[in-house]
Structure formats: structure tokens, C-alpha cells
N, C-alpha and C positions, 0 to 999 in steps of 0.2 A: 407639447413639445413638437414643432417642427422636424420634419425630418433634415439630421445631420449633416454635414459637409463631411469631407475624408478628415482623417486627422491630420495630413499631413500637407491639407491645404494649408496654405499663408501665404504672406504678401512678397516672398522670395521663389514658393515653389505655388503653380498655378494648377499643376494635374496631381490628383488623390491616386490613391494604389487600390482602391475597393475599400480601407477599410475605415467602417465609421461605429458611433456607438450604437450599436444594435442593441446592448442589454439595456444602456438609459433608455433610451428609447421606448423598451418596448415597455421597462418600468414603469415609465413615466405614462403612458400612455394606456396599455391593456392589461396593469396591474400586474405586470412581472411573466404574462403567459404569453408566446406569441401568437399570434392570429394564426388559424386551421390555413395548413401549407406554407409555413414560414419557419424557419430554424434561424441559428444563431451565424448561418453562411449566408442567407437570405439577403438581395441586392434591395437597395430603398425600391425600386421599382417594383421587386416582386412583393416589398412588402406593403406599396401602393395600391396593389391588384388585388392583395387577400385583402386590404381594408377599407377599398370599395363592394368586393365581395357580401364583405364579413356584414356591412353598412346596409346592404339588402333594400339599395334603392332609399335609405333613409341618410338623418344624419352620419358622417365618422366620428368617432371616437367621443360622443353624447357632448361635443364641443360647436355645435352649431355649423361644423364644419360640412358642408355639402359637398367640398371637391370640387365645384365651378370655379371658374376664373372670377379674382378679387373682382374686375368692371362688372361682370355680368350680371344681371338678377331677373332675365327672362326665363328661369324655374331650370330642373335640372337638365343635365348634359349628358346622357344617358352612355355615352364612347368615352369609354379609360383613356383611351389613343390620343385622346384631345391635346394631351402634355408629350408628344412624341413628336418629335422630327426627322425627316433625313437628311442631315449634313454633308457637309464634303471634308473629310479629312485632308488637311494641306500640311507640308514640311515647315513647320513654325521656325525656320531658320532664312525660309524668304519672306522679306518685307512685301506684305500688299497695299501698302496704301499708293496711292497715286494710279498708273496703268501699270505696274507690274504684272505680268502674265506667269501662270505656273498651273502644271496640272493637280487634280486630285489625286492623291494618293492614294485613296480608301472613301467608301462610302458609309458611314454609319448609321444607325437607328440610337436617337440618342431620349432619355424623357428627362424633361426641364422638372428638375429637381425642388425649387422655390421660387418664386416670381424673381421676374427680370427687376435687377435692383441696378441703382446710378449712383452716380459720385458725377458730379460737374457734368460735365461732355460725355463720359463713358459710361458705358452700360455694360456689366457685368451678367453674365446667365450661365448659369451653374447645370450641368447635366452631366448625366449618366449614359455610358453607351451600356447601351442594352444587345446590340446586333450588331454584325457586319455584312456586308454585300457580298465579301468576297466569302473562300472556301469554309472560314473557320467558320462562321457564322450558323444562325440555324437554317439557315435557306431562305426565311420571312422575304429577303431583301432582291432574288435573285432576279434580274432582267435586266432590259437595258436603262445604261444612262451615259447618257452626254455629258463631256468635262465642261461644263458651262457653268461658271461660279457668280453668283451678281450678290454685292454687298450692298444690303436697301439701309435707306436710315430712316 
């Protein structure tokens, strides 16, 4: 089983609340036990980390799963970080396409959840904020950055 979407994603509402099936999940996956440093509050991310941890440099979960990117097959990738971004949070209430200008609002640490999936033209990429830049955050993020946004295709 892949790791879950929020429940409360759908094609009306785009952002989850945190919560997803942890217990299927972990049912389905490490036989009803969570992986060492994981609970039932546990973020996919953190349970990302204990199950490369857990994985000890081998397969995940005895599923042939390495945790490399679907393209790759130049042997393993030894950085969790690798599915980590830092994004610009924007006010999803301006339009960007064309030259629209607008600043960030926030900078996140976000980890890409399941591969980048498409429908036609768009590409959907599903993540998880894990951090923020600003005060709430754990600090991970903290220096400078320039509102300089570039949308690549």
C-alpha cells in the first residue's frame, strides 16, 4: 500500500488537514505494528524516515521497494531528502498564469508524497509540508531567501 492521500482530499477540496489512514496503512504494510518512532499521530514523512531507517540500507517493506525514483536504476540513493522541496507558498486566490507578479507568502519544506502523476496538460504533485521558514517552523529553514518565483515546465 502506498502511502495515503488526506481523506479529505477530492476533486472539490485540493488541501488535506493531516489526516490520513495511518492504521491501514501500517496494517497493510508492517502487520498492524508501527515502525520504531512512529505512532498513530505519525506524518507520512515521519513514517517515510523510520521506513527507510527500519529498511537498514535494504529493501522497504520486503516489496522490492528501494525508495529510488520510479526513472532511476543507478543503485541506491542513500539521502531521505531526495523527495524534499522548498517551495514558495503563494495566496492561491491570485491567478499566476501569464505575468502575474505576487509575492511569497511563506516558504515551506514540503516531501512529494507519491510520484508526480498527469491527466492531459496538468501535472498534479501531491506533498506534505513538513517545515516552515518562518517562526513556527523548526528552524531547519532559517536564512535568506529572495521572492523570486519561476514556474519551469
Amino acid at each position: 500500500m502506498a502511502l495515503p492521500r488526506d481523506t479529505s482530499i477530492s476533486e472539490l477540496n485540493r488541501f488535506g488537514d493531516g489526516n490520513w489512514d495511518r492504521t491501514g496503512y501500517v496494517d497493510q504494510n508492517h502487520d498492524g505494528t508501527f515502525p520504531a518512532g512512529t505512532d498513530i499521530s505519525s506524518t507520512r514523512y515521519e513514517m517515510y524516515l523510520a521506513e527507510i531507517a527500519q529498511a537498514n540500507g535494504g529493501d522497504i517493506l520486503d516489496l522490492d521497494e528501494t525508495g529510488l525514483p520510479q526513472c532511476h536504476t543507478a543503485g541506491a540513493i542513500p539521502d531521505p531528502e531526495r523527495r524534499v522541496l522548498v517551495a514558495a507558498a503563494v495566496d492561491c486566490s491570485v491567478d499566476p498564469t501569464g505575468n502575474t507578479s505576487f509575492v511569497a507568502e511563506e516558504y515551506v519544506k514540503v516531501f512529494m508524497t507519491e510520484p508526480v502523476g498527469s491527466t492531459g496538460s496538468d501535472f498534479d504533485i501531491m506533498v506534505e509540508v513538513v517545515d516552515t521558514a518562518g517562526d513556527g517552523g523548526s528552524g531547519a529553514l532559517n536564512g535568506v531567501y529572495r521572492d523570486l518565483v519561476q514556474l519551469y515546465r
